[in-house]
Chimera marker file (.cmm) of the C-alpha trace (Angstrom):
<marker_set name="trace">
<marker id="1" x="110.670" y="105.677" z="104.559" r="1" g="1" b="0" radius="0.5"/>
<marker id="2" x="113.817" y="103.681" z="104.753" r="1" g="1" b="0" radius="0.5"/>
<marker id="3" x="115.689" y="106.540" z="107.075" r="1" g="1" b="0" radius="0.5"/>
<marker id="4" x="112.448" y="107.187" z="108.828" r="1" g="1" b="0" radius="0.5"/>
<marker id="5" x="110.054" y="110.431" z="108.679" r="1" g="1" b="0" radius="0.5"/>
<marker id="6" x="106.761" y="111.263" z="109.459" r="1" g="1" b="0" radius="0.5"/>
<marker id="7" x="103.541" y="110.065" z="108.053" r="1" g="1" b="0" radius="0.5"/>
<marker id="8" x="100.422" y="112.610" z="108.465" r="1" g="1" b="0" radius="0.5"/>
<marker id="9" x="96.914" y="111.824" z="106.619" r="1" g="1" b="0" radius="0.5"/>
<marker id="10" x="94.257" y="114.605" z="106.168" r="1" g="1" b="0" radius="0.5"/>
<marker id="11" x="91.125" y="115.145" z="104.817" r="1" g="1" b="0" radius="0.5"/>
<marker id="12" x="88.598" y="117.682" z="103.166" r="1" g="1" b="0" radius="0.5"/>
<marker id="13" x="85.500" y="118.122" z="101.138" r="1" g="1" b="0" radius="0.5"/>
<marker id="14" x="85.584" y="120.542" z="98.009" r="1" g="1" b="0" radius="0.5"/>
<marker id="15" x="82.204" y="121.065" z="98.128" r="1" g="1" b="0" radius="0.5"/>
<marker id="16" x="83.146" y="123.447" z="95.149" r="1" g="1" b="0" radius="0.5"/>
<marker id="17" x="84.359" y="120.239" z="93.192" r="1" g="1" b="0" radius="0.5"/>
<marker id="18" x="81.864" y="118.105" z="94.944" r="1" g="1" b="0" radius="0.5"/>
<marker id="19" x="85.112" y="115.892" z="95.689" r="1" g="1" b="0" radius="0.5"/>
<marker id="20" x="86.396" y="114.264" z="99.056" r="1" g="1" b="0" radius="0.5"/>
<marker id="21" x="90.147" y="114.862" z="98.742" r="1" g="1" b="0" radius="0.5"/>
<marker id="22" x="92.044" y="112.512" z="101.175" r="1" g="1" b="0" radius="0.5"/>
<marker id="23" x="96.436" y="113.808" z="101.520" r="1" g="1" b="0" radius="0.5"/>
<marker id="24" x="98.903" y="111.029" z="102.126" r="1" g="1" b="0" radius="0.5"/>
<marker id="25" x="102.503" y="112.639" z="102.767" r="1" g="1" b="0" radius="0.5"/>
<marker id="26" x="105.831" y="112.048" z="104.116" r="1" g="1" b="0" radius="0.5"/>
<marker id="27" x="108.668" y="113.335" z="104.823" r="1" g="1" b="0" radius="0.5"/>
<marker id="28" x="110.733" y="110.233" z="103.341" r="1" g="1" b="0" radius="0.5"/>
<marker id="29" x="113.422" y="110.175" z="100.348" r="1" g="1" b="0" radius="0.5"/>
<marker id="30" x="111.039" y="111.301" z="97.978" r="1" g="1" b="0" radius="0.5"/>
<marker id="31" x="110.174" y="109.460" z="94.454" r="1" g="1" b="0" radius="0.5"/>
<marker id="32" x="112.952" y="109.719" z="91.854" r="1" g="1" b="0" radius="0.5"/>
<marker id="33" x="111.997" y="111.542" z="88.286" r="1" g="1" b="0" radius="0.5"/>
<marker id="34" x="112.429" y="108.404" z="86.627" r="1" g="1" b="0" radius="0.5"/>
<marker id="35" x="110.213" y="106.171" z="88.426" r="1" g="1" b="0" radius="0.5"/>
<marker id="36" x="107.278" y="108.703" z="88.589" r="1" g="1" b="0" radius="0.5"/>
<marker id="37" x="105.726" y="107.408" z="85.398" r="1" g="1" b="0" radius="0.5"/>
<marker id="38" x="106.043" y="103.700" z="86.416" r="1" g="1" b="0" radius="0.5"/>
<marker id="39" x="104.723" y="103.872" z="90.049" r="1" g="1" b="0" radius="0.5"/>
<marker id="40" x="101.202" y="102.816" z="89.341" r="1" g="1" b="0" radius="0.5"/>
<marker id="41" x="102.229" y="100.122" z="87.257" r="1" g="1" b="0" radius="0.5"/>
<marker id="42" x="101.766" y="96.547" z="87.836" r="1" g="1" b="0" radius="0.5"/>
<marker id="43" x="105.015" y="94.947" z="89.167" r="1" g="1" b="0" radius="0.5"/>
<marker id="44" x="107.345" y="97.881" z="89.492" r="1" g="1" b="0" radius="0.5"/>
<marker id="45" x="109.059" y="98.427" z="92.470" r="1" g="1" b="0" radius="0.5"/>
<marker id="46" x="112.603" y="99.867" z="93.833" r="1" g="1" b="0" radius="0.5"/>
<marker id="47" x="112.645" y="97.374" z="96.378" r="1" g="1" b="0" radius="0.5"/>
<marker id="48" x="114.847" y="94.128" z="96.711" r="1" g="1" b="0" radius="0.5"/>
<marker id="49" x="113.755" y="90.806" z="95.491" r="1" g="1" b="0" radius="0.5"/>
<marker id="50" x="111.409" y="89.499" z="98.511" r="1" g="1" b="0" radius="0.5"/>
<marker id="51" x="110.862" y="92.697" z="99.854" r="1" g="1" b="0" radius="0.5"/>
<marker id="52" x="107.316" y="94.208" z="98.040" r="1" g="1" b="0" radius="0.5"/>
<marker id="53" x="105.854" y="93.179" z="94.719" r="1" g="1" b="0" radius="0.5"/>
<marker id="54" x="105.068" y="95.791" z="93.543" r="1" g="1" b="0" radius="0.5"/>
<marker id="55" x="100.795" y="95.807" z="93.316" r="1" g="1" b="0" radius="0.5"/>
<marker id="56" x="100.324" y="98.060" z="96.192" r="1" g="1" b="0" radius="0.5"/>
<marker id="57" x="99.758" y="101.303" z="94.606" r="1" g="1" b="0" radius="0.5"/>
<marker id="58" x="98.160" y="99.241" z="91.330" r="1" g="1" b="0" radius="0.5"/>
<marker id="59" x="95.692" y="97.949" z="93.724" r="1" g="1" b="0" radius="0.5"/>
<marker id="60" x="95.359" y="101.188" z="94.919" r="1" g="1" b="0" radius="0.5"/>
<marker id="61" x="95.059" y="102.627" z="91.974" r="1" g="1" b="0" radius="0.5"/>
<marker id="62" x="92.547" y="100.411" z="90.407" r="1" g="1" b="0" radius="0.5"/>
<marker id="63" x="90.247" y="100.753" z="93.596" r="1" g="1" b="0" radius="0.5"/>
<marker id="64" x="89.953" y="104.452" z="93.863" r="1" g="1" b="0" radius="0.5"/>
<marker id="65" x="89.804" y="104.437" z="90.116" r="1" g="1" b="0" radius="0.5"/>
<marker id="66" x="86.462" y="102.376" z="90.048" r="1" g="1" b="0" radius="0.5"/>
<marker id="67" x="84.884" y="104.478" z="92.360" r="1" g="1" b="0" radius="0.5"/>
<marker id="68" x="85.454" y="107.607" z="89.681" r="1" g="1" b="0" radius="0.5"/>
<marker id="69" x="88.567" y="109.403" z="91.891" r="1" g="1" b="0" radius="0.5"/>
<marker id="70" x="91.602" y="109.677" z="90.965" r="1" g="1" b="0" radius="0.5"/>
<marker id="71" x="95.006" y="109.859" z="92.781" r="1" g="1" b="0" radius="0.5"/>
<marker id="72" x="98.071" y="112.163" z="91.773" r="1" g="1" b="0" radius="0.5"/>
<marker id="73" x="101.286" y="112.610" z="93.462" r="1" g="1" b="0" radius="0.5"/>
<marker id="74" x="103.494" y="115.893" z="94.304" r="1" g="1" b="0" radius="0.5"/>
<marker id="75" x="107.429" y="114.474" z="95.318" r="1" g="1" b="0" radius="0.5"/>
<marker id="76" x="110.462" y="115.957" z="96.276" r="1" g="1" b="0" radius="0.5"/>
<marker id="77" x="114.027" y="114.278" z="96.144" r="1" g="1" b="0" radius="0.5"/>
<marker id="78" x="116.576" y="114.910" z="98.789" r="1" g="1" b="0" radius="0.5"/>
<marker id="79" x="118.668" y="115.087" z="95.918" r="1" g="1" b="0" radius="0.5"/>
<marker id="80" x="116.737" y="117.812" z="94.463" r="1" g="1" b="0" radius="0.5"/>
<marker id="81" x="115.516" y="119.761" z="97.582" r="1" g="1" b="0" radius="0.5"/>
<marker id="82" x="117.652" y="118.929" z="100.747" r="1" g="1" b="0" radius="0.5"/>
<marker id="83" x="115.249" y="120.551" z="103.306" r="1" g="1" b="0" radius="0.5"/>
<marker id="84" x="111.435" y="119.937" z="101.892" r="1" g="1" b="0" radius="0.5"/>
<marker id="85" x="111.626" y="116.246" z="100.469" r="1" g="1" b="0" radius="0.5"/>
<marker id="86" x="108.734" y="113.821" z="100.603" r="1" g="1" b="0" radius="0.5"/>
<marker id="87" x="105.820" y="112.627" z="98.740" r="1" g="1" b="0" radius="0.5"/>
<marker id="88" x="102.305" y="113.489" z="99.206" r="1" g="1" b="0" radius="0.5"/>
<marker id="89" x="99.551" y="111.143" z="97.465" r="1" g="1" b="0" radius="0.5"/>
<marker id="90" x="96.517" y="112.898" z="96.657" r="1" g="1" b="0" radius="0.5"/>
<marker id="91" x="93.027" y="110.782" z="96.270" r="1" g="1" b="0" radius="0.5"/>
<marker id="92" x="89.712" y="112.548" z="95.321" r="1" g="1" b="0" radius="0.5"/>
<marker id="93" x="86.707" y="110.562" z="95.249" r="1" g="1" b="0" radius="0.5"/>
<marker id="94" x="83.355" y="111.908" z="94.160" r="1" g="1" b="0" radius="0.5"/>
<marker id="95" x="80.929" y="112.427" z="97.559" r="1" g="1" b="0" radius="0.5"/>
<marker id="96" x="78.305" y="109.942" z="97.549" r="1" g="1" b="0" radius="0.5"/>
<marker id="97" x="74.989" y="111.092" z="98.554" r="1" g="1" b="0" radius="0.5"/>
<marker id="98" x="72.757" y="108.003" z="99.622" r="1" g="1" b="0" radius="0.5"/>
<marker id="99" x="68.997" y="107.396" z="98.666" r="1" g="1" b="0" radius="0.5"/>
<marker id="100" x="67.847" y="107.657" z="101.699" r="1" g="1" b="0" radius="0.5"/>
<marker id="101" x="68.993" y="111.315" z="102.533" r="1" g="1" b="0" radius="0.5"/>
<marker id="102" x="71.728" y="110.568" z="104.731" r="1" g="1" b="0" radius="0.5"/>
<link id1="1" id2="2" r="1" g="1" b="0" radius="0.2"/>
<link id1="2" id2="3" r="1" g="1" b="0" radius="0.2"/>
<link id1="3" id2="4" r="1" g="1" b="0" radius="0.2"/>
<link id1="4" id2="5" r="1" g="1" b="0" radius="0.2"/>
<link id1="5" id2="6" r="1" g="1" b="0" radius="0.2"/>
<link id1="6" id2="7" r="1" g="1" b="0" radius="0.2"/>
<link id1="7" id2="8" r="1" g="1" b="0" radius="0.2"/>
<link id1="8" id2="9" r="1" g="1" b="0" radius="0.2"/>
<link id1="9" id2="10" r="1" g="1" b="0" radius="0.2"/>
<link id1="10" id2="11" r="1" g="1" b="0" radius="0.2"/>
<link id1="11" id2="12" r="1" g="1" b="0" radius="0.2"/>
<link id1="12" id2="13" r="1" g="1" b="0" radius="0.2"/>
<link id1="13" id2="14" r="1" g="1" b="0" radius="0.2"/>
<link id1="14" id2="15" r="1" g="1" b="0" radius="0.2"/>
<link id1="15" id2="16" r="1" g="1" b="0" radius="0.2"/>
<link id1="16" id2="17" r="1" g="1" b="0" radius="0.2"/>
<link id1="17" id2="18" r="1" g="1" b="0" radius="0.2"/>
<link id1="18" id2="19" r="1" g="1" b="0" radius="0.2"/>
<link id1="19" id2="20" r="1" g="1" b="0" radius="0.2"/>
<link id1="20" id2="21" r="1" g="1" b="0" radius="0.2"/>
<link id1="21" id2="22" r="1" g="1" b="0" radius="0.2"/>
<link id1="22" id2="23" r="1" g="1" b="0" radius="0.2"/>
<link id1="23" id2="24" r="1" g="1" b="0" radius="0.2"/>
<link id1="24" id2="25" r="1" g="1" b="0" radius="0.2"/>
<link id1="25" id2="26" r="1" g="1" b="0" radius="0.2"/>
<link id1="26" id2="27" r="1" g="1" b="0" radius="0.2"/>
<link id1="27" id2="28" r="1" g="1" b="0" radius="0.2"/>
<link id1="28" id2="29" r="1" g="1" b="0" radius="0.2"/>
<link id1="29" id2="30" r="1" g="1" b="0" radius="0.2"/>
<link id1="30" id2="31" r="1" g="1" b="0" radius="0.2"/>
<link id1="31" id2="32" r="1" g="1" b="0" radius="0.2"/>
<link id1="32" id2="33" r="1" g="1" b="0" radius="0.2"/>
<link id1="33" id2="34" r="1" g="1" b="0" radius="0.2"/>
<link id1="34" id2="35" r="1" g="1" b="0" radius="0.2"/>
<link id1="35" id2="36" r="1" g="1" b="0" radius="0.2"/>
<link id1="36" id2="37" r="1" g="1" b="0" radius="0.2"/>
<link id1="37" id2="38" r="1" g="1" b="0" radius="0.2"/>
<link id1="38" id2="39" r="1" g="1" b="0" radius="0.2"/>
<link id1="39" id2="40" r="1" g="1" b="0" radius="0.2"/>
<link id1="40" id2="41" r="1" g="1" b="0" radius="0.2"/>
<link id1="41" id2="42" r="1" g="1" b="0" radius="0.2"/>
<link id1="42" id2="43" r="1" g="1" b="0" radius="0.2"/>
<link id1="43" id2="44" r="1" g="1" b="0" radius="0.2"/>
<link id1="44" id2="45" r="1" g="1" b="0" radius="0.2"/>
<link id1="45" id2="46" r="1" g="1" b="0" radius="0.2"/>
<link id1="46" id2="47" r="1" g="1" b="0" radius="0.2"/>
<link id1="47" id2="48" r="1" g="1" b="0" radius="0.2"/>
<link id1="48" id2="49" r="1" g="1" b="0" radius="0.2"/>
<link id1="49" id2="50" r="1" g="1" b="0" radius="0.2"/>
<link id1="50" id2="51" r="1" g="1" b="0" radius="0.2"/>
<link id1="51" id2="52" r="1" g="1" b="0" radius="0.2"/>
<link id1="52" id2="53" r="1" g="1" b="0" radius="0.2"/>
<link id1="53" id2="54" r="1" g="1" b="0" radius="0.2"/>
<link id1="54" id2="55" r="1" g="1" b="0" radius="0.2"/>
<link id1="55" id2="56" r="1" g="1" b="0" radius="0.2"/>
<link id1="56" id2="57" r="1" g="1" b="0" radius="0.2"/>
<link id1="57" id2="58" r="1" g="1" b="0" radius="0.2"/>
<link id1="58" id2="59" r="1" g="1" b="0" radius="0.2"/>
<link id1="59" id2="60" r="1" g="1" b="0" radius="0.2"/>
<link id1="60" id2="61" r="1" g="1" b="0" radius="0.2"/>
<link id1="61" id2="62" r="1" g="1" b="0" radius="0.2"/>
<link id1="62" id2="63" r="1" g="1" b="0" radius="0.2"/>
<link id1="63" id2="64" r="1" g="1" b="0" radius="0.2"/>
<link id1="64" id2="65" r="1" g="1" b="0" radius="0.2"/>
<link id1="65" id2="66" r="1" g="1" b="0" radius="0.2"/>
<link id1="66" id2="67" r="1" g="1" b="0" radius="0.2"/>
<link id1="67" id2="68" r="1" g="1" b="0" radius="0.2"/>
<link id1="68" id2="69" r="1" g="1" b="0" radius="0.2"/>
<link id1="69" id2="70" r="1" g="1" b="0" radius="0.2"/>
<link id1="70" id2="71" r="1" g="1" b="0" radius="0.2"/>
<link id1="71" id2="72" r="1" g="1" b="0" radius="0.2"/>
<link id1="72" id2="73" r="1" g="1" b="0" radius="0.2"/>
<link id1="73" id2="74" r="1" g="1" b="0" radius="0.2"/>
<link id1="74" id2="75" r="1" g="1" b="0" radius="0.2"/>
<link id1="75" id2="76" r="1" g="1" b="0" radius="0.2"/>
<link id1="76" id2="77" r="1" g="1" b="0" radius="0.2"/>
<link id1="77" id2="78" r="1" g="1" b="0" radius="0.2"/>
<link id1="78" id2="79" r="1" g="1" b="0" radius="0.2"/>
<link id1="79" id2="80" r="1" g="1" b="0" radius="0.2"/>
<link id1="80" id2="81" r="1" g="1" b="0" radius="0.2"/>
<link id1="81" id2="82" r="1" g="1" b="0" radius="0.2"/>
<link id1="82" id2="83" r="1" g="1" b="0" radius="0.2"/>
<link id1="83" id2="84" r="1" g="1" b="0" radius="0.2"/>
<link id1="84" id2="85" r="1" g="1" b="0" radius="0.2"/>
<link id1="85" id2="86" r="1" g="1" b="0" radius="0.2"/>
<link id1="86" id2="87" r="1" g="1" b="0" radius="0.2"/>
<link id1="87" id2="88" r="1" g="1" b="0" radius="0.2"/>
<link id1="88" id2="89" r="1" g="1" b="0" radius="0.2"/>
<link id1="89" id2="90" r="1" g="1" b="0" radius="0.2"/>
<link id1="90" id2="91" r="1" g="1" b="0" radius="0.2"/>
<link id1="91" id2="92" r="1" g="1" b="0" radius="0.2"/>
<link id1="92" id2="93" r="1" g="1" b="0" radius="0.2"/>
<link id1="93" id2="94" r="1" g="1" b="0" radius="0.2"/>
<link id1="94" id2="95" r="1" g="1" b="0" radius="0.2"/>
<link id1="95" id2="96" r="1" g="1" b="0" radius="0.2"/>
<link id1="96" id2="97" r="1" g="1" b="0" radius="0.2"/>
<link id1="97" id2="98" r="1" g="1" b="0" radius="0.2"/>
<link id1="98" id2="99" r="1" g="1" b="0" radius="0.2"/>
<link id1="99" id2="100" r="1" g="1" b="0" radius="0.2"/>
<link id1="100" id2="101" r="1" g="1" b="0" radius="0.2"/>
<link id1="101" id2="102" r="1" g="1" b="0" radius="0.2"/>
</marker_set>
């Protein structure tokens, strides 16, 4: 959030879904229409040479994709909504139930 914001991470079962659902969101610039369909890709980034290179979210990606989740995001420009901008990542993993009951 290069002009700052806030960060807030929740949490919640769907027990209906069977589904942990973990909510990343901010209330920063937002992800632009054209790099939605590239931000899980290996490399990309909006940042300056130096700055990021662009395997976070592949990483990320990869990981929660291994353990059967999946992760979508819901984004708002300032450009396109002055007031309400941000991103919010959404992760659901399937609940693990252990052997042992617990």
């Amino acid at each position: 959030m290069p002009n700052g914001g806030s960060l807030r991470i929740t949490t919640r079962l769907n027990s209906e879904l069977n589904l942990v659902e973990i909510f990343i969101k901010d209330t920063g610039v937002g992800i632009k229409p054209e790099h939605r369909r590239r931000i899980f890709a290996p490399f990309f980034t909006t940042k300056k040479v130096g700055e990021g290179t662009g395997l976070g979210l592949t990483v990320s990606y990869g990981i929660v994709t291994n353990y059967g989740g999946t992760i979508d995001i819901e984004t708002i420009t300032e450009e396109e909504e002055k007031k309400n901008h941000g991103t919010t990542f959404i992760i659901r993993l399937p609940v693990y139930k252990s052997k042992q009951g617990g």
